[in-house]
Backbone bond lengths (Angstrom), bond angles and torsions (degrees), N, CA, C in turn:
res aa  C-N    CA-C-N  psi(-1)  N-CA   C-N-CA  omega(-1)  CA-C   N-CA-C  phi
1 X - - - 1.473 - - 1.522 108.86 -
2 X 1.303 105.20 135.58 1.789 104.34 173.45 1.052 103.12 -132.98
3 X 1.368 132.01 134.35 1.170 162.19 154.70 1.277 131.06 -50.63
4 X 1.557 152.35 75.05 1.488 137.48 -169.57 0.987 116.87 -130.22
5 X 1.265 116.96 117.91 1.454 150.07 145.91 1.798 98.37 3.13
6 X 1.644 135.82 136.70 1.227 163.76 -94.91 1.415 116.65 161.51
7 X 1.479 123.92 73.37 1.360 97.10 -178.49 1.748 104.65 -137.98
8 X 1.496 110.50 143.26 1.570 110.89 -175.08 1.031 115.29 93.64
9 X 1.959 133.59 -25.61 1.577 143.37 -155.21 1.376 97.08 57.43
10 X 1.438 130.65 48.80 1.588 106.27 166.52 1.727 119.43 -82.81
11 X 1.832 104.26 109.88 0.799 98.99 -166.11 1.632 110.98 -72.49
12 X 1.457 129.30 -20.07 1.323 115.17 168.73 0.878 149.71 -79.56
13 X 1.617 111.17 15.03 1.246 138.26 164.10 1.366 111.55 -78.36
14 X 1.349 103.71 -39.95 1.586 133.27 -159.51 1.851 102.38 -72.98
15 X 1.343 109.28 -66.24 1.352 117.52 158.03 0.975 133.95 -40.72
16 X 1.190 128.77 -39.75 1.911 151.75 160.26 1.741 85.48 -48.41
17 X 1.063 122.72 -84.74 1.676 130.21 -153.35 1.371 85.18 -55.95
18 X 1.436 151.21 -79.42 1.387 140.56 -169.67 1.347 123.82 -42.35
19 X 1.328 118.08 -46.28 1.425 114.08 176.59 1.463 119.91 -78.99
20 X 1.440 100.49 -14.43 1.990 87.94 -172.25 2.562 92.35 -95.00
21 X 1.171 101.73 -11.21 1.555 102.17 165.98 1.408 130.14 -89.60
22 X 1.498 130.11 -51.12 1.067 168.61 -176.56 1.348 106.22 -45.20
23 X 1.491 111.13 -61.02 1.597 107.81 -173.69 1.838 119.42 -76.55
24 X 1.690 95.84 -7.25 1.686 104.40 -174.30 1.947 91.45 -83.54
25 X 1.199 107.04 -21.93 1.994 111.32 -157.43 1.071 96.40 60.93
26 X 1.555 122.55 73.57 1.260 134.68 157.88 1.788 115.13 -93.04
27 X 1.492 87.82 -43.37 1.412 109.37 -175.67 1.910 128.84 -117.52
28 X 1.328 115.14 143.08 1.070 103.43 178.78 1.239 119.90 -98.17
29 X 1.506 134.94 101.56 1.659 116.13 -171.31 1.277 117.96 -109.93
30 X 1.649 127.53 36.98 1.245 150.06 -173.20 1.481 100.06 -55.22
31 X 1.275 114.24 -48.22 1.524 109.05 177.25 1.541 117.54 -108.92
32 X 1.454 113.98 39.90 1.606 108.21 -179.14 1.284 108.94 -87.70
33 X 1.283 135.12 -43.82 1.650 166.16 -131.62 1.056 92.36 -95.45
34 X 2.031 129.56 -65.53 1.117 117.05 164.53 1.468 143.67 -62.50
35 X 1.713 101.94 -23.32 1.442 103.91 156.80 1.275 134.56 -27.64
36 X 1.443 101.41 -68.19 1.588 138.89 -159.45 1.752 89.50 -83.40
37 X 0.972 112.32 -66.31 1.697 85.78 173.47 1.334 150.10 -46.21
38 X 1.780 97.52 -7.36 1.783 118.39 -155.36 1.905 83.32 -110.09
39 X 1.835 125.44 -3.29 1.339 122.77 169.93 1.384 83.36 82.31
40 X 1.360 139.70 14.44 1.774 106.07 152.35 1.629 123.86 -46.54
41 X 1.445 105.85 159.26 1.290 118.41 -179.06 1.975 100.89 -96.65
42 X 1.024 104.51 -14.63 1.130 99.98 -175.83 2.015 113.54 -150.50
43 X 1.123 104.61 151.96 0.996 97.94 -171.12 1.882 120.98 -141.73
44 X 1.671 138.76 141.82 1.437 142.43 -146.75 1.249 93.07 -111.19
45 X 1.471 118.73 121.86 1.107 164.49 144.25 1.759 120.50 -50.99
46 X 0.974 136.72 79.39 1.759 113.05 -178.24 1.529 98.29 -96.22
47 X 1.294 104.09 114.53 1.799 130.40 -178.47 1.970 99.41 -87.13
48 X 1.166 138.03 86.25 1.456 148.80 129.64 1.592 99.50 3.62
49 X 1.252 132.91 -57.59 1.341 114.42 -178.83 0.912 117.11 -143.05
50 X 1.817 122.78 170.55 1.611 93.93 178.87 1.287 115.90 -112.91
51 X 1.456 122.94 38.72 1.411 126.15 154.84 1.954 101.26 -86.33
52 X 1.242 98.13 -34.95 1.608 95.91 -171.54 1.783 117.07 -71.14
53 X 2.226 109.75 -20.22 1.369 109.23 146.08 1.774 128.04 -51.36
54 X 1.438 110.82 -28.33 1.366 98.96 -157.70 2.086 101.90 -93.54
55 X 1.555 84.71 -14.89 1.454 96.67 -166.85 2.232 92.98 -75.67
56 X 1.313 107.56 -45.08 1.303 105.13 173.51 1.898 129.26 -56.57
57 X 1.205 91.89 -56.35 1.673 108.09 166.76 1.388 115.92 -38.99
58 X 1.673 121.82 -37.82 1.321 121.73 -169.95 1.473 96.46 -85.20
59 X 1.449 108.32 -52.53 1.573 110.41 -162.26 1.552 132.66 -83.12
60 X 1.891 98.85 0.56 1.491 121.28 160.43 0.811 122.48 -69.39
61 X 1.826 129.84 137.81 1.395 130.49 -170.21 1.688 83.96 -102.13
62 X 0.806 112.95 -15.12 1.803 122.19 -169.28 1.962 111.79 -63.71
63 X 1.517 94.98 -23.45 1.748 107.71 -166.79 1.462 103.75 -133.84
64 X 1.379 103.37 148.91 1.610 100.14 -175.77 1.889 107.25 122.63
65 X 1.411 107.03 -176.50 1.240 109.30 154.09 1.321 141.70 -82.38
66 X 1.146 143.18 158.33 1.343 140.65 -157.03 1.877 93.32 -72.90
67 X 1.205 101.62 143.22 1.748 104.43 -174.85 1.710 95.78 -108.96
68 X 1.041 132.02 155.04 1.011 134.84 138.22 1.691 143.85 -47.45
69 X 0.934 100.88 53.21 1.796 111.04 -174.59 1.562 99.67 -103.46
70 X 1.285 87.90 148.80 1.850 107.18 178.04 1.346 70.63 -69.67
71 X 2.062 87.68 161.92 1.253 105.24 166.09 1.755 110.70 -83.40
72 X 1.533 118.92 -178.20 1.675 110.76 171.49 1.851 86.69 -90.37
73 X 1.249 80.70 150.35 1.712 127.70 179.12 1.906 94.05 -47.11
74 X 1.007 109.66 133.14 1.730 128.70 -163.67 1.746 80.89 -68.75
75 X 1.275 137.08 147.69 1.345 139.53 115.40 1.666 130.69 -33.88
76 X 1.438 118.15 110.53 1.513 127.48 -160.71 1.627 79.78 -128.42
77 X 1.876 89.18 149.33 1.276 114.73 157.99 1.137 103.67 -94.73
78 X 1.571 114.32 164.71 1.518 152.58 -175.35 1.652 80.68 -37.48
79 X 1.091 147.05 -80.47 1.208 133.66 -165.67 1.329 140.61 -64.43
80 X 1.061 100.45 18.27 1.506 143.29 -159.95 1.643 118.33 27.59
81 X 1.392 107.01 57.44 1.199 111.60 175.77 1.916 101.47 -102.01
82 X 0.960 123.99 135.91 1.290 149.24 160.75 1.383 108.46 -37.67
83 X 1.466 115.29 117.86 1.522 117.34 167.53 1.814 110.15 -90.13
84 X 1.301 98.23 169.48 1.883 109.32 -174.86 1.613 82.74 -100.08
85 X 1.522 111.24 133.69 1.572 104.24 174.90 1.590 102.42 -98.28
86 X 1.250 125.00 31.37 1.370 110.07 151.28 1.524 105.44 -93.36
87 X 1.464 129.18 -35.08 1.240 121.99 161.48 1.256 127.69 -33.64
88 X 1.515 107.33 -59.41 1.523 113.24 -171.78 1.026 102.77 -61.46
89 X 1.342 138.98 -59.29 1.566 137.54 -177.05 1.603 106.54 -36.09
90 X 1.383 112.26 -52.58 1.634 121.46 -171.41 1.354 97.08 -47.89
91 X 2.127 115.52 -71.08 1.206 90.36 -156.33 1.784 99.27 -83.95
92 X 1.266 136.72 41.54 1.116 126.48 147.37 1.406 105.13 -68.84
93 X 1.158 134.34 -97.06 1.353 145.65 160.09 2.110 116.34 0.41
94 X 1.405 97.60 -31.53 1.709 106.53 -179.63 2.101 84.42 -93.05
95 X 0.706 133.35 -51.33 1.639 117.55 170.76 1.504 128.28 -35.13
96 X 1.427 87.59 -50.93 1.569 89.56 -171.75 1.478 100.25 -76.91
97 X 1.423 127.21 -51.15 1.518 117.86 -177.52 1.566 116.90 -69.46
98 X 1.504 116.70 21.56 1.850 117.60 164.29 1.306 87.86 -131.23
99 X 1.135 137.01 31.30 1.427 125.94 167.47 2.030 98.10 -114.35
100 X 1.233 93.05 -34.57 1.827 99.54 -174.45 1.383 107.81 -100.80
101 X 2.063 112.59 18.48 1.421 106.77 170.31 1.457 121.13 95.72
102 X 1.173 120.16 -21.61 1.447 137.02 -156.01 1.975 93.20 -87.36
103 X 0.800 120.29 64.24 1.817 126.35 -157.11 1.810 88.67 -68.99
104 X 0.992 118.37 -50.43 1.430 118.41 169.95 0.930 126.83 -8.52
105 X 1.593 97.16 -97.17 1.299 121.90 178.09 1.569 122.82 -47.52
106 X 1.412 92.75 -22.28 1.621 110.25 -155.80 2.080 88.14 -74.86
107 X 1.320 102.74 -49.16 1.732 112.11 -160.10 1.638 87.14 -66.57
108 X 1.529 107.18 -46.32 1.740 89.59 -167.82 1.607 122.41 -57.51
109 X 1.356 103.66 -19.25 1.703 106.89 -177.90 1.689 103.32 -98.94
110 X 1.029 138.60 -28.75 1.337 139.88 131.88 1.346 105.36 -14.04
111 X 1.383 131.47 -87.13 1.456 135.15 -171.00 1.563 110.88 -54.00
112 X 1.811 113.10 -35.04 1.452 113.52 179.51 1.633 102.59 -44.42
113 X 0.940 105.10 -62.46 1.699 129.72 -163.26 1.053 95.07 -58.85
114 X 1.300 149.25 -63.16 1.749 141.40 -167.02 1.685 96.90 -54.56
115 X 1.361 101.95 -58.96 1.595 88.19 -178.18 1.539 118.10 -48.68
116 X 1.276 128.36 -33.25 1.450 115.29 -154.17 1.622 80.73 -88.03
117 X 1.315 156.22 -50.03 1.793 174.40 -40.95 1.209 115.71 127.26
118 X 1.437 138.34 69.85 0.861 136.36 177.33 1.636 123.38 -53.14
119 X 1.385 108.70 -29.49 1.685 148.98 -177.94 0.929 132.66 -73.52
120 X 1.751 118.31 6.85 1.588 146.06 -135.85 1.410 101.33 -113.55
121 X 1.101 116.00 78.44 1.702 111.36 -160.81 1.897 101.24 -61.05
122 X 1.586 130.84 -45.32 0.970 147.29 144.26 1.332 121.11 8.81
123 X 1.380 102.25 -64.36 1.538 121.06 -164.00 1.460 82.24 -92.44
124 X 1.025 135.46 -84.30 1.525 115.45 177.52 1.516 130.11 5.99
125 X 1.511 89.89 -80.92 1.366 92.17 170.96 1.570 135.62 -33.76
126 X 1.207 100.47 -85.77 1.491 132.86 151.14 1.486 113.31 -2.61
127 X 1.665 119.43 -65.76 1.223 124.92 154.19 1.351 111.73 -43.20
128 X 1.734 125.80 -84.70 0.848 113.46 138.17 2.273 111.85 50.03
129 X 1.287 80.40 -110.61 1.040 96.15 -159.93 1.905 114.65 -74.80
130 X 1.404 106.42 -35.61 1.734 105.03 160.03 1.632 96.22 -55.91
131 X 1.272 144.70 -62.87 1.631 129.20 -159.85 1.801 83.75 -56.45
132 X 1.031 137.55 -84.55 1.582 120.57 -145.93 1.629 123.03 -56.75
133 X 1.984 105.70 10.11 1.486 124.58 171.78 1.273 81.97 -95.46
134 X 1.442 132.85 -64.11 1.813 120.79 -162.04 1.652 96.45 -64.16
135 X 1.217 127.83 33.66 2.035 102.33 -176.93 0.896 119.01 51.88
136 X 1.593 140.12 4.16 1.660 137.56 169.92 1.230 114.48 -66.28
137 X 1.546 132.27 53.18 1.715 130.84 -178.74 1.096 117.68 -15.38
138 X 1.973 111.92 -64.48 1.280 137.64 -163.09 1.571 105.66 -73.19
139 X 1.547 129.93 -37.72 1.906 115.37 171.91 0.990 111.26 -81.51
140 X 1.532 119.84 -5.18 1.722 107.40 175.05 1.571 104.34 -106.00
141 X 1.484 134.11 -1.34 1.204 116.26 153.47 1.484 111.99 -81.11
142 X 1.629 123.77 -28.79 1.223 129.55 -176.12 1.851 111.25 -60.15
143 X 1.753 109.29 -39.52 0.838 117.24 -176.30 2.103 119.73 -81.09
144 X 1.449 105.92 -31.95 1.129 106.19 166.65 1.565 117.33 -64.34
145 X 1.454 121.52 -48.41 1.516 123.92 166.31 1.597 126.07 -40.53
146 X 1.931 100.92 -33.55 1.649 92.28 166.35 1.289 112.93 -73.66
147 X 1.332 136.89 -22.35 1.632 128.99 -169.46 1.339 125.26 -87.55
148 X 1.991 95.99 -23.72 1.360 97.87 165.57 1.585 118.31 -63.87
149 X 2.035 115.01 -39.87 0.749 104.38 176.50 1.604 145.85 -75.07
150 X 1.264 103.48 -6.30 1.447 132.62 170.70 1.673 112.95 -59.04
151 X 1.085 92.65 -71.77 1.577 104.81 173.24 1.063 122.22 -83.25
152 X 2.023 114.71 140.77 1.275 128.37 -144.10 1.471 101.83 -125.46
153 X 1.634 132.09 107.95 1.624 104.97 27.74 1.274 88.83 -80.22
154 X 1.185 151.09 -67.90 1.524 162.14 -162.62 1.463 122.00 -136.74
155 X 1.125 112.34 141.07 1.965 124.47 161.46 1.620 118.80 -45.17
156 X 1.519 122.70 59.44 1.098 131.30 171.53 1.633 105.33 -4.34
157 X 1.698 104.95 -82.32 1.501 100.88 -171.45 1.782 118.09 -43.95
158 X 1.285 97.21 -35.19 1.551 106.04 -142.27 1.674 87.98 -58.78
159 X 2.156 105.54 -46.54 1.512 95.22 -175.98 1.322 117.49 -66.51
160 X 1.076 133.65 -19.76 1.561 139.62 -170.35 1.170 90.73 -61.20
161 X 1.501 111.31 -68.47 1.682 103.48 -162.98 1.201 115.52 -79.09
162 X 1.352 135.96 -12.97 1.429 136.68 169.59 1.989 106.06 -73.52
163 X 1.211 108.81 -10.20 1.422 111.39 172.02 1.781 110.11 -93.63
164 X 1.019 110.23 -13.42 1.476 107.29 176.62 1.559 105.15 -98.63
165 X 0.928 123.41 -25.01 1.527 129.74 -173.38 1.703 94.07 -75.58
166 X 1.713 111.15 -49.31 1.832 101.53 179.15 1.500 93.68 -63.19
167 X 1.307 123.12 -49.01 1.804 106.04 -172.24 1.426 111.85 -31.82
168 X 1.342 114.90 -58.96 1.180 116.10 -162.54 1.287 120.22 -91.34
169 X 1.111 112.38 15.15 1.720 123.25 159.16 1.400 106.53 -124.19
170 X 1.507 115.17 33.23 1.637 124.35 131.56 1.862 80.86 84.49
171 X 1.503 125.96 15.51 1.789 108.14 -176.95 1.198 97.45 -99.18
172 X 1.370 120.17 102.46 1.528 124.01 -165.39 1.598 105.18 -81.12
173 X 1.084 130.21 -34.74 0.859 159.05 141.39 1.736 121.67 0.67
174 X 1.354 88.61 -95.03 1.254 99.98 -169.07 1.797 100.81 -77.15
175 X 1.493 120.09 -21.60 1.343 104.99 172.52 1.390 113.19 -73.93
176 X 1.012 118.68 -26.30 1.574 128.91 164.32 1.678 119.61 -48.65
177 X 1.529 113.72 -26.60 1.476 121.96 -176.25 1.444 97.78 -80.97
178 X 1.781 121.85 -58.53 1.140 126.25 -179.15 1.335 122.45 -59.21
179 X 1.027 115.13 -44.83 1.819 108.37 -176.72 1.711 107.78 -64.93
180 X 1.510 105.97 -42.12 1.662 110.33 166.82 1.540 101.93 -26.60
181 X 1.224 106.68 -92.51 1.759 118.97 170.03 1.366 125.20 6.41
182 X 1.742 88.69 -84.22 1.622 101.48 179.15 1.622 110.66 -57.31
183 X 1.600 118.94 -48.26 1.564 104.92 165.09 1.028 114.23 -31.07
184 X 1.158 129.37 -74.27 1.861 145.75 -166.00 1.564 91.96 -22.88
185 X 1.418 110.88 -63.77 1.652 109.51 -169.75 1.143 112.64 -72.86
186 X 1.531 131.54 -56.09 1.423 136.37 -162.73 1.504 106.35 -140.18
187 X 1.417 114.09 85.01 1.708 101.58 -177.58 1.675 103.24 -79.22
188 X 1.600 96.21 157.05 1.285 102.57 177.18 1.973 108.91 -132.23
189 X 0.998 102.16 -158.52 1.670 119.26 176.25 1.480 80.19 -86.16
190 X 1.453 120.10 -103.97 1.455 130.12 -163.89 1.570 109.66 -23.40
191 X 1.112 127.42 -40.10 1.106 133.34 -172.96 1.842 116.20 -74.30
192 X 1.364 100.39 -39.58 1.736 100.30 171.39 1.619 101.27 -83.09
193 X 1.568 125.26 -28.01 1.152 119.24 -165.95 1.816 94.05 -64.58
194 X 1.684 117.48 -57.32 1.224 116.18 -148.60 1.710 99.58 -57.12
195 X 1.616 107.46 -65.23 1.411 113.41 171.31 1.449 130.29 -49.01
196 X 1.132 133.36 1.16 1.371 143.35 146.06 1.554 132.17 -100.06
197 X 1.705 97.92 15.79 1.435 117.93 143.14 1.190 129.91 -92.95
198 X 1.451 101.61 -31.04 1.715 112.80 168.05 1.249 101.30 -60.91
199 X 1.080 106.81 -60.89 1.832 108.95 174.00 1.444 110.42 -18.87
200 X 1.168 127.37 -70.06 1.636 150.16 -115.26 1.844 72.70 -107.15
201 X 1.345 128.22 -53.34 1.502 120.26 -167.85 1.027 121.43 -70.95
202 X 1.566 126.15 -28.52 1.631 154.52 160.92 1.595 95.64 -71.98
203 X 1.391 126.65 27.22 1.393 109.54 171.62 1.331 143.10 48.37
204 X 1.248 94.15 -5.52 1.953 118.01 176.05 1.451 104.85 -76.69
205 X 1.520 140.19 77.41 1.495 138.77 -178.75 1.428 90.51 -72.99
206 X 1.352 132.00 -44.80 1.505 102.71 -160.34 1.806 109.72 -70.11
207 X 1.279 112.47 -41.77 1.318 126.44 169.22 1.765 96.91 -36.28
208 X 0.718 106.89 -59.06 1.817 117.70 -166.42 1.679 103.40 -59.89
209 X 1.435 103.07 -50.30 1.320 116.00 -170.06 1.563 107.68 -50.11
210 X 1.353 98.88 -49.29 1.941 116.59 169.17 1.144 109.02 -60.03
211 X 0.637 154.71 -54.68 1.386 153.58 168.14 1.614 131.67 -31.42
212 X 1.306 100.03 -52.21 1.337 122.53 148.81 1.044 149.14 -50.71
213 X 1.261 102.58 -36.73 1.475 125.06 -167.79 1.745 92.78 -95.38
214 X 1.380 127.03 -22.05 1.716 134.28 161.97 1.135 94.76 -64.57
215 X 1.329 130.47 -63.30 1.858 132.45 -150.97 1.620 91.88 -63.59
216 X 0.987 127.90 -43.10 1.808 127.94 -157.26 1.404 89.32 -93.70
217 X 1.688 153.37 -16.95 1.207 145.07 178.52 1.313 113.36 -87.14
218 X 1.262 122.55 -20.62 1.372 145.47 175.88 2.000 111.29 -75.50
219 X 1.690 88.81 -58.75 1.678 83.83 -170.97 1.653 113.91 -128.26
220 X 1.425 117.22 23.81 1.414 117.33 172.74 1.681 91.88 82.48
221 X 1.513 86.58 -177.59 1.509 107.78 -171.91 1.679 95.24 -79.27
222 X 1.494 95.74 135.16 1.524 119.08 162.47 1.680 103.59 -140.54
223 X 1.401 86.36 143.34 1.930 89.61 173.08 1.284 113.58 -55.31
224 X 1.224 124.80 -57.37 1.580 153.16 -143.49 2.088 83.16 -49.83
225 X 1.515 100.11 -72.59 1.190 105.97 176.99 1.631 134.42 -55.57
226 X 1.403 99.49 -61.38 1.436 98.06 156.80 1.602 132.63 -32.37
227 X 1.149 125.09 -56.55 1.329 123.54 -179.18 1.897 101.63 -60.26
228 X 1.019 117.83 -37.69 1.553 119.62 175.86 1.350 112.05 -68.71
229 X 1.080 135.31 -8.54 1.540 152.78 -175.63 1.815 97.35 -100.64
230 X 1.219 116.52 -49.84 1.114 127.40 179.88 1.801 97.13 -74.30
231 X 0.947 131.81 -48.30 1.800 120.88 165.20 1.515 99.31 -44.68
232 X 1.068 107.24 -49.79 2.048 87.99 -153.35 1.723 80.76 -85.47
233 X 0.882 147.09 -66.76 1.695 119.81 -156.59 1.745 96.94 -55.42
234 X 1.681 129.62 -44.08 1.333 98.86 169.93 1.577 128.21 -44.65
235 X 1.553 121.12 -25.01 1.063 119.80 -150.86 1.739 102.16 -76.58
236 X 1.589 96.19 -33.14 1.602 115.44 -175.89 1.271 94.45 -89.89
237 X 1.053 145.54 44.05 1.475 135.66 177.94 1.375 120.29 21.38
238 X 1.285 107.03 29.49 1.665 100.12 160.67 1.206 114.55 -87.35
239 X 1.479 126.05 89.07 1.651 148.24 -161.40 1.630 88.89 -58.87
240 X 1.264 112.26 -74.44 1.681 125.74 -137.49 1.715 102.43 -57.43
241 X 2.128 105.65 -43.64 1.270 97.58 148.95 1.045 151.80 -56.24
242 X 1.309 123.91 -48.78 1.530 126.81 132.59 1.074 142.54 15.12
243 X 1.420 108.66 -70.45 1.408 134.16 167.16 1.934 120.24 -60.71
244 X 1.865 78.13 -43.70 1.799 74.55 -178.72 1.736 106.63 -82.66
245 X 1.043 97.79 -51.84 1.863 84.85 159.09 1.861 137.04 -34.89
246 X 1.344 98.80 -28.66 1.670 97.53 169.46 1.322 104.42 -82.98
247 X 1.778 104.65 -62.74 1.609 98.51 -167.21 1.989 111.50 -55.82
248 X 1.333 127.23 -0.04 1.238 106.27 171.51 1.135 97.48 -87.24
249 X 1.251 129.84 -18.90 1.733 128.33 -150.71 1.944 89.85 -84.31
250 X 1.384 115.95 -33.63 1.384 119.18 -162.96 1.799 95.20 -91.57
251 X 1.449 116.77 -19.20 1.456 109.85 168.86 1.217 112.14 -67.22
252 X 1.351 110.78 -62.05 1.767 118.54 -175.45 1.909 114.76 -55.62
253 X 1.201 106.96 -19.15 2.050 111.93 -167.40 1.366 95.72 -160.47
254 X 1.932 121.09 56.50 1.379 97.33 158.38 1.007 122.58 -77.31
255 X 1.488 137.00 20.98 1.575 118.89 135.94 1.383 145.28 -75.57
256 X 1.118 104.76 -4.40 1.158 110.30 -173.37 1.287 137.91 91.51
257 X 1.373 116.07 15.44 1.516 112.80 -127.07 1.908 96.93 -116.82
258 X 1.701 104.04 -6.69 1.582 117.95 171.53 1.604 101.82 -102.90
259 X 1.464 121.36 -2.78 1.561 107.22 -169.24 1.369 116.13 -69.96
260 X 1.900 100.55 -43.07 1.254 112.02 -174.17 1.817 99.04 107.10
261 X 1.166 124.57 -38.11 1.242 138.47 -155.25 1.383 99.44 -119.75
262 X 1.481 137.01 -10.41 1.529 113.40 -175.72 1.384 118.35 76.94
263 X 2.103 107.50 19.23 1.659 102.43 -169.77 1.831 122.42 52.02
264 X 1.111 103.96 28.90 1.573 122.05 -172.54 1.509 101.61 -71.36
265 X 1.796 107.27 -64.28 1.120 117.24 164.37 1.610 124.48 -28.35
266 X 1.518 91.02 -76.25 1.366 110.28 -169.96 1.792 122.77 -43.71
267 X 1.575 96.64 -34.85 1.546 109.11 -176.66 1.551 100.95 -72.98
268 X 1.093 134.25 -32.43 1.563 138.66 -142.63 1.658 90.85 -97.23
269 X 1.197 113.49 -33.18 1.649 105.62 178.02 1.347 104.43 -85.10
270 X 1.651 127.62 -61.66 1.528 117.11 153.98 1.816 113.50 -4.68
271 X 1.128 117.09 -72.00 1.258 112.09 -167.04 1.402 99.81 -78.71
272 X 1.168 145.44 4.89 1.356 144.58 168.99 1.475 99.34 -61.10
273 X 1.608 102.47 -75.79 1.097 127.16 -178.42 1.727 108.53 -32.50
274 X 0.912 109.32 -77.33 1.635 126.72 171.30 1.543 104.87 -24.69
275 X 1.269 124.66 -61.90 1.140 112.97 172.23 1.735 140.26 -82.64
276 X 1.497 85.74 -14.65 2.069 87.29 138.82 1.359 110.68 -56.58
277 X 0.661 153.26 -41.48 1.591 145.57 -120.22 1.622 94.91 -118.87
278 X 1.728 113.28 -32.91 1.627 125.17 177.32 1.770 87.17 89.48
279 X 1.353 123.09 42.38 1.589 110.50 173.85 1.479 103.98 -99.20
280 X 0.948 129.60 77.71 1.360 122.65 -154.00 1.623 107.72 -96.44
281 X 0.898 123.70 9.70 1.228 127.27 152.56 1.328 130.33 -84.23
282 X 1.243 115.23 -21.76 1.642 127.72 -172.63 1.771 83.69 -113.46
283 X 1.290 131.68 4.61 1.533 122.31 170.50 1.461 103.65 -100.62
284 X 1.028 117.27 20.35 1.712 123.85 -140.32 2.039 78.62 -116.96
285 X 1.530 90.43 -70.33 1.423 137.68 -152.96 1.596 88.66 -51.88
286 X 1.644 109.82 -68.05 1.599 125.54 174.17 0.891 106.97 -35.76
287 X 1.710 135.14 -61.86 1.107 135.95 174.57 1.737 139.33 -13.49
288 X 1.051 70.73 -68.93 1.685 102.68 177.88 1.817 107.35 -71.22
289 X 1.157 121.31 -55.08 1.245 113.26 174.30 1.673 120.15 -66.47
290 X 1.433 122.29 -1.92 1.300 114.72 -173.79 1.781 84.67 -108.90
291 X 1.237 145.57 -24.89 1.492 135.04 152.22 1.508 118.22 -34.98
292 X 1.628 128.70 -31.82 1.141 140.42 -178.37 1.333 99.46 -79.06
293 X 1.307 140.76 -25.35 1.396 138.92 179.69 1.894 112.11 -61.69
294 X 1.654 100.69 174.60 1.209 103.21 161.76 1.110 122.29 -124.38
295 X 1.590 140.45 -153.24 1.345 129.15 -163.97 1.401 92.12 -107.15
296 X 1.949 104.46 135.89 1.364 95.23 174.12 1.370 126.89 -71.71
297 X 1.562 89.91 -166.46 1.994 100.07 -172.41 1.485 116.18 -128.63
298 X 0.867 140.25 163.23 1.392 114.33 173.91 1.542 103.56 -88.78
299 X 1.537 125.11 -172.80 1.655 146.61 -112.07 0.928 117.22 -129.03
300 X 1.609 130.15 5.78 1.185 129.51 -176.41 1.381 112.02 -88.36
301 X 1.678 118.00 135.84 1.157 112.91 -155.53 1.560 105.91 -159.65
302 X 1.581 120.97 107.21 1.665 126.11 -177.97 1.588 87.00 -83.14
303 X 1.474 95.71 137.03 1.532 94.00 161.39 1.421 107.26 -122.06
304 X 1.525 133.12 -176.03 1.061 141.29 -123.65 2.260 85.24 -100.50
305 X 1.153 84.89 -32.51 1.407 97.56 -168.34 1.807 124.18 -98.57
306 X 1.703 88.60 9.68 1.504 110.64 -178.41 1.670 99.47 -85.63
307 X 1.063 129.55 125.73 1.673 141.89 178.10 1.475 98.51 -66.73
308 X 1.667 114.90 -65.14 1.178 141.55 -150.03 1.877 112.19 -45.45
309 X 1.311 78.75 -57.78 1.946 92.05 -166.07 1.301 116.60 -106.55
């Protein structure tokens, strides 16, 4: 058994010693991983022989006297301010426990980290996003606004998702400022789709209409969008478009199953239309198929081809 000294968790030190032993089955490190995760200072080695102890001892950076090596280069954010790597470790550790649900645990090591880094755009986030699992609207817009402001020019994600969170607390507005933004840097589909719902809710169809007409130039025909394309030309009474905008939307998902609504929506303006026109038989028809729907949802929507979110 050999015994070696553990200090900092450097795991690439750590990795170095496993891979250059490990693949000969020199060594057993069944319990190193959990060691080092449980914050031992030290950690047991079972050495197979004892030429393969003397061969380790020499060739460990882990044992011995302290060498003279620069240290590795501090971790900096985009603004190149220097992180505390007990932070980073923290909100390493606050990631993984809001990724497996554990929102708890996740906020309390979140908060560890602000205290040690106030400057941690990361941990921001991150928090961030456990408060809008607890229903806290207001610390996870408070908290997305520090990361945008941290990071230079800005926290891409942080505005993306701090623009869907105003969507859905009806601030058409201000999600409308942020997604602008994030376009500016990286436009996407999702990104003209979401903000050309704000459009469409702020009553601006042509605004919306543009918008759309980016999201579908970007990624081909999708229902999701289309039928929202088909709102704003309903909105402008351009019927005939309208029309061809649903019925592709009902070619591509006649189930319904991207509307959110069961095409509930979609049928009820159809028969709008229809009865401009005095078709009152096919207003009849609409009718009845938008009863088969369900209640909509609002519009936020990653698509497959969105980078961003």
């Amino acid at each position: 058994m050999l015994t070696i000294p553990f200090k900092n968790r450097n795991w690439v030190v750590l990795n170095q010693l496993e891979g250059a032993f490990a693949p000969d089955n020199i060594c057993n490190f069944s319990h190193l991983h959990k060691s080092v995760m449980h914050c031992d200072t030290t950690f047991d080695i079972r050495v197979k022989s004892a030429s393969a102890i003397l061969a380790l001892v020499l060739s460990s950076p882990l044992v011995g006297p302290a060498e003279s090596k620069s240290p590795p280069p501090a971790q900096r954010q985009s603004n190149g301010t220097p992180l505390a790597p007990a932070a980073v470790s923290l909100v390493r550790k606050a990631d993984a426990w809001r990724d497996h649900g554990e929102i708890e645990k996740a906020l309390a090591l979140y908060n560890q980290a602000l205290k040690i880094d106030r400057g941690f755009a990361a941990a921001y986030f991150g928090r961030a996003l456990v408060w809008e699992e607890f229903g806290k609207m207001d610390n996870a817009l408070a908290d997305f606004g520090s990361a945008i402001k941290i990071e230079k020019p800005f926290h891409e994600k942080a505005m993306r998702l701090r623009g869907d969170l105003y969507q859905s607390l009806h601030r058409y507005e201000e999600a409308i400022k942020d997604y602008t933004m994030v376009i500016s840097r990286r436009p996407s589909d999702g990104l003209y789709f979401s903000r050309g719902t704000c459009y469409l809710r702020l009553n601006k169809p042509a605004q919306a209409l543009a918008d759309y007409n980016k999201a579908l130039a970007l990624c081909g025909p999708r229902a999701s969008i289309l039928e929202r394309r088909g709102d704003a030309n309903f909105a402008l009474r351009r019927d005939a478009k309208a029309l061809a905008d649903y019925d592709m939307t009902l070619k591509l998902d006649p189930d319904g199953d991207d509307s959110k609504d069961g095409h509930e929506h979609l049928h009820r303006c159809k028969a709008e239309i229809f009865k401009r026109a005095g078709k009152t038989n096919l207003y009849k028809i609409e009718l009845k198929a938008a009863e088969r729907g369900r209640n909509a949802n609002i519009d936020i929507a990653p698509f497959t081809s969105d980078p961003v979110k």
